[in-house]
Every structure is written in structure tokens, then in C-alpha cells.
C-alpha positions in Angstrom: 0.0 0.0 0.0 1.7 3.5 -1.3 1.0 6.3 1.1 0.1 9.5 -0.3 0.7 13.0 0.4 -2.5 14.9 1.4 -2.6 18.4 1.1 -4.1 19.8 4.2 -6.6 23.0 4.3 -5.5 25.7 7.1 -8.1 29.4 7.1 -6.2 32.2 5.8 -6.3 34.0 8.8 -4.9 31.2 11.3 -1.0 30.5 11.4 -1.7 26.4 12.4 -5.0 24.6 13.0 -7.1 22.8 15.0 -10.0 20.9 14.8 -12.3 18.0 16.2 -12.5 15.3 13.7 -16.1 13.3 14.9 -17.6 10.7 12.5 -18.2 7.1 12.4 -14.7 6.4 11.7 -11.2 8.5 11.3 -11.1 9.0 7.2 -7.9 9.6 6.2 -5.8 7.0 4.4 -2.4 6.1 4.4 -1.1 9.4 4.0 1.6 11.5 4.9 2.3 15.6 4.7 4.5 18.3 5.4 3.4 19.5 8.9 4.2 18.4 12.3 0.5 17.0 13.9 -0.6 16.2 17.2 -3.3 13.5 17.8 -5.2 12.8 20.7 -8.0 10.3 20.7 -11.3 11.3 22.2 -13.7 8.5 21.6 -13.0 5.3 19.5 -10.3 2.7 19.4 -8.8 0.5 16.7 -5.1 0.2 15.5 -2.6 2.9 14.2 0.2 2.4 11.6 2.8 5.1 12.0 6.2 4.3 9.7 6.4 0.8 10.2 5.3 1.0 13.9 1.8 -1.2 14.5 -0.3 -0.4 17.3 -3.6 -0.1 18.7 -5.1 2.9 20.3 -8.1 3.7 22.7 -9.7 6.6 24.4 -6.7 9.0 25.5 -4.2 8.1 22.9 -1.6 11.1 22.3 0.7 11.0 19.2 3.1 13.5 17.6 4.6 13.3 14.4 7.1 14.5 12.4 6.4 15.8 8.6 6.7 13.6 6.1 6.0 10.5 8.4 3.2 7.7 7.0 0.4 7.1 9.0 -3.4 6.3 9.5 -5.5 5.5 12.2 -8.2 2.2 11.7 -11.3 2.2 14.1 -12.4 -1.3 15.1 -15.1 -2.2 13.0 -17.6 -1.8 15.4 -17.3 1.8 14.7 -16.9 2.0 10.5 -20.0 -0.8 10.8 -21.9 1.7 13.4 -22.3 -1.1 16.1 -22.1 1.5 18.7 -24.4 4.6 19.9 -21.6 7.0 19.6 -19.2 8.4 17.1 -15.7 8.3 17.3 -13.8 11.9 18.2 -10.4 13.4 17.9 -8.5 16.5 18.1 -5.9 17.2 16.2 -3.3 19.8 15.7 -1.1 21.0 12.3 1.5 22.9 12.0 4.4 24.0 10.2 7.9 24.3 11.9 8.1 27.6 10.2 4.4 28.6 11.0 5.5 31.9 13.3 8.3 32.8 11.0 11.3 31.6 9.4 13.5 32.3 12.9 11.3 31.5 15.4 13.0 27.9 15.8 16.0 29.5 16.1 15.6 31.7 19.0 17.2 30.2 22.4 14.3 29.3 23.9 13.2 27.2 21.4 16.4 24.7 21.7 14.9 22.1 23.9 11.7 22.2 21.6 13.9 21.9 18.3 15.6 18.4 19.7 11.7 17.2 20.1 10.8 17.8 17.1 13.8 15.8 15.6 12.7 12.7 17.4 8.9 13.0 16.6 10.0 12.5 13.0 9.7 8.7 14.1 6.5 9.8 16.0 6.4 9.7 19.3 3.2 8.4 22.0 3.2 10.8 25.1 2.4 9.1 28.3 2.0 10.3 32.0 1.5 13.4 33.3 2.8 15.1 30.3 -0.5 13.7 28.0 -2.6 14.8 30.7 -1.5 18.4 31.1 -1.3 18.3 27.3 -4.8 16.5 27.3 -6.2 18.9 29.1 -5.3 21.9 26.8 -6.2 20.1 23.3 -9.6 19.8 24.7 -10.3 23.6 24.9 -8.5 24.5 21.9 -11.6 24.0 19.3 -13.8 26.8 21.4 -10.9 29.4 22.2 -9.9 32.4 19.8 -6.8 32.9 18.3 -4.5 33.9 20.7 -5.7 32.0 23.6 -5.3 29.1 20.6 -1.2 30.4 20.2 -1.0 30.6 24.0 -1.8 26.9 24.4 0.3 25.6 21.4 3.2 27.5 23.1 2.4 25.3 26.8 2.3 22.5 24.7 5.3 22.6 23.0 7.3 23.9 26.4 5.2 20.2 28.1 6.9 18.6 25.2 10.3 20.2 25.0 10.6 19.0 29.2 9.0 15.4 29.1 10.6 11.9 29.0 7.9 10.1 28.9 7.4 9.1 25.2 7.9 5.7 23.1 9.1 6.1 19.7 7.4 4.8 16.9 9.0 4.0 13.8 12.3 2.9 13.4 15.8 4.4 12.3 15.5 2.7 9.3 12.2 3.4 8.2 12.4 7.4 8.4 16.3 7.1 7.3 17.1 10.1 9.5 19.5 10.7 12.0 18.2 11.6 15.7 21.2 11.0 18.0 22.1 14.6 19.8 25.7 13.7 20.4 29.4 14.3 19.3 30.2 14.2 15.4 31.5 10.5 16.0 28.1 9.7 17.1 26.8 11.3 13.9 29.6 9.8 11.6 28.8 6.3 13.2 24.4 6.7 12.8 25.3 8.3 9.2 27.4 5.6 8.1 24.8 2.5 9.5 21.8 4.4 8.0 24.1 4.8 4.1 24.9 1.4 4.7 22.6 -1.3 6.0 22.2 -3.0 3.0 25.6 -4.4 3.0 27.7 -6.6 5.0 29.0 -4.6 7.9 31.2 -5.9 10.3 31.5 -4.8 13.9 35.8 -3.8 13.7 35.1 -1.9 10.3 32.8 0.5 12.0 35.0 0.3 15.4 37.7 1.5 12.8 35.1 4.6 12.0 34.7 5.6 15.6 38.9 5.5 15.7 38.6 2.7 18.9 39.4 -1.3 19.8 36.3 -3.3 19.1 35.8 -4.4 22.6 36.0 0.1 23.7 33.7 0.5 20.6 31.2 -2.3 21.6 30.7 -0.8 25.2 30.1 2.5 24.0 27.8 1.7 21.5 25.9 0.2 24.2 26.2 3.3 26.7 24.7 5.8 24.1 22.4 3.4 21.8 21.4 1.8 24.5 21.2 -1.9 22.1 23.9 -3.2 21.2 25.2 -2.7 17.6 23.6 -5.7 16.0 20.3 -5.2 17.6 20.4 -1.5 16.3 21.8 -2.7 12.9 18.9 -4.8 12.7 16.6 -2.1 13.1 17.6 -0.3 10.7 17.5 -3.2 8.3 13.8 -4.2 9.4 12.6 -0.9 9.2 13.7 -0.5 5.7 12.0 -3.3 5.0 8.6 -2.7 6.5 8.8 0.2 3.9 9.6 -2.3 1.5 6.9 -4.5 1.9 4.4 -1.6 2.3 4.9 0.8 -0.9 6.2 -2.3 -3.5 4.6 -5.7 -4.4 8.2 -7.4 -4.0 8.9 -10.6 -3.3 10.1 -11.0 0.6 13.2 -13.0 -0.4 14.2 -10.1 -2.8 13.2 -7.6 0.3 15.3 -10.2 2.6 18.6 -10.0 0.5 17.9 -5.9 -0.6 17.8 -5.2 3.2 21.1 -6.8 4.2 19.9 -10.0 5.5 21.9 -13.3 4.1 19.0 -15.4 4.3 15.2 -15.7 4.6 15.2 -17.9 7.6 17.1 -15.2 9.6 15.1 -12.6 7.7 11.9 -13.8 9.1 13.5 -14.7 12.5 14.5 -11.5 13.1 11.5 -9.6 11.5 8.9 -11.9 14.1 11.6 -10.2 16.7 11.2 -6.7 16.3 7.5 -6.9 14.9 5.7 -9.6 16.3 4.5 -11.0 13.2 6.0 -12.6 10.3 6.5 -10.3 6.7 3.8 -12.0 5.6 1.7 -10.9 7.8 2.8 -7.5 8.2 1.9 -6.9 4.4 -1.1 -8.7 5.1 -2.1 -5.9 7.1 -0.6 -2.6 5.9 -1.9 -3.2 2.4 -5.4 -4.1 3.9 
């Protein structure tokens, strides 16, 4: 199933928007677009697809994501089939990262904020106390005006730019960017897995990279990734493929060998790891 890029309407006298979305189910398809959004589930429940990320949602469900990302939202069929005596509800929030001018990211006190937004391009759930102060804003948003709207975006984004309690969504290699806020060998390291997954990568070649002994380059791959370097590696490599088996008809040992794996059997063994389901059935599912 190819996502595809909506187009999203904003009034020409708001700088972002917001807006309940209430019917018998959530509409949109696969899709993906070029601003940031904020979801929060009102009413309904059913499974989400972010990247290659499969999960289900209920009442309370807070997700941010990154532009760009794909992503839909699937009520349980009680809803879509009307089965129940109310409608599912949702509030959601878009906005451009330049959407209060070109600068505004690059003022100070937007720092903390600007590292947030670099890891909601793998979408992020918001759990704890930060969902519910943030919960608790969304809900007013519809009814205010404009800059009591502005004022709330603003608390949000200082909620989000302060909380650790998030789970990210899609994987490194599925959004192919890099998110690690760290030294330049950090960076060289990330860059050089994401550039090449595909191939056969061997744990002293990118020790080598990182200018250390294997054994030095193992334990601080662990410190900062916190995985080791083949379980991030394979990350990477299963992410890819989820994108893979989502936007082409391919066949999975092609996918398998194109991803880096050097056979099907640890292809599929690894894949049922990470995803809890088997390639077949993950295309099963995101080309339903």
C-alpha cells in the first residue's frame, strides 16, 4: 500500500490549526504531509500504523509526528460498521515548523523544543503526566480564539520540549534520518549505519570509524544506543523493510537480500523479533 501526500486545508487567517475530527470512523488513508500533527483520541479505538510501527489505540491516545512521516489510524469495525451509539472523536493539531516565521526555531528558547521535534520525525506516543497536562489543553483548543489558541500551542510545546515520557514509533531505518544529539562521532557512526545497511557490515570496520578497539567501541555503542550494535543494525535493516513490503509488491526473499539479511530464515527470524508478526503478515495488514 503506497501512502500519499494529502494536502491539508489551514483558514487564511490562522498561522496552524485545530479541529475536532467526529464521524463514524477516522477518514484519512495512508497518507503522509509536510506538517508536524498532534493526535489525541477522544472516543474510539482500533489500530494505528505510523512508519512501520503497529499499534492499537483507545480513548486518550496522544501521538506527535514529524512531517513527512506515514500514517493512518483504523477504528475497530464496530465503529466503521456503526455497532455503537456514539461516534468516534479526535482533536488534532497541524503545524508548520516555520508557521510563526522563518527564525522562530532559532531563537534560544526554542532549543529544547527543536531536539523534540527531531525525534517526533519517528512519531512519538506521550504518556504520564505530560499527556494529561497536554490532554487537558487540546480539549479547549476548538472553542478558544486565536491567541488564547497560540498561547496553548506554546504550553504545549514547552510540556513537550521538558517530558521523558514518550515511546518512539517507527524505526531508524524506516524514516532514514539521523536523531542522536551527540558528538560528530556519534553522527559519523548513525550516518554511516543508515548509508549502509544494505551491505555486510562488520563490527571492527565501524570500530575503525569511531577510531577505537572493538571491545571500547562495543561498550560505547551500548552506553549511548542503548542496544547493542547488531540489535540497532537490525533495526535499521527491518525498518527498511517494512517500507519495503508496504509501498512495493516485492517478493520478501528479494526484500530479505535488498535489506542486508543473508537469508530468509534469519530474515523472518528476526523480522517476528522486532515486529511480532512474520513479513507476511505485516503486508497482510498494511496493504489491507
Amino acid at each position: 500500500m503506497k501512502s500519499i501526500e494529502l494536502r491539508l486545508p489551514k483558514d487564511f487567517d490562522k498561522s496552524f490549526t485545530v479541529f475536532k475530527e467526529v464521524g463514524k470512523s477516522f477518514p484519512c488513508p495512508w497518507h503522509y504531509h509536510p506538517e508536524y500533527e498532534l493526535v489525541l483520541v477522544l472516543k474510539s479505538n482500533g489500530r494505528r500504523m505510523v512508519g512501520d510501527n503497529i499499534g492499537n489505540f483507545d480513548e486518550g491516545d496522544l501521538v506527535c509526528m514529524g512531517p513527512s512521516l506515514p500514517h493512518v489510524w483504523v477504528n475497530d469495525p464496530k465503529f466503521i460498521n456503526g455497532q455503537v451509539d456514539y461516534m468516534a472523536e479526535a482533536i488534532v493539531i497541524h503545524f508548520k515548523d516555520n508557521f510563526l516565521g522563518e527564525n522562530f526555531l532559532q531563537i534560544p528558547e526554542m532549543d529544547a523544543f527543536k531536539n523534540f521535534l527531531q525525534l517526533s520525525n519517528r512519531g512519538m506516543v506521550i504518556n504520564g503526566e505530560a499527556r494529561a497536562e497536554i490532554t487537558a489543553l487540546m480539549e479547549k483548543m476548538p472553542g478558544m480564539n486565536g491567541l488564547q489558541r497560540l498561547s496553548s500551542l506554546l504550553l504545549i510545546f514547552d510540556i513537550l520540549s521538558r517530558t521523558t515520557e514518550y515511546e518512539l514509533l517507527a524505526s531508524p531505518g524506516f524514516v532514514k534520518t539521523i536523531n542522536v544529539k551527540s558528538s560528530d562521532r556519534l553522527n559519523k557512526i548513525t550516518e554511516y549505519l543508515i548509508q549502509n545497511f544494505d551491505q555486510e557490515i562488520s563490527l571492527s570496520k565501524v570500530a575503525s570509524l569511531a577510531n577505537m578497539a572493538v571491545t571500547t567501541f562495543s561498550n560505547f555503542f551500548k552506553e549511548n544506543y542503548r542496544v547493542t550494535f547488531v540489535e540497532y543494525l537490525n533495526t535499521l535493516r527491518i525498518g527498511y523493510a517494512c517500507r519495503k513490503l508496504s509501498e512495493k509488491d516485492q517478493n520478501i526473499v528479494d526484500v530479505a537480500y535488498e535489506c542486508g539479511f543473508n537469508s530468509l530464515a534469519n530474515f523472518n527470524r528476526q523480522f517476528k523479533k522486532y515486529k511480532n508478526m512474520t513479513p507476511t503478515e505485516y503486508r497482510r495488514i498494511i496493504c489491507a
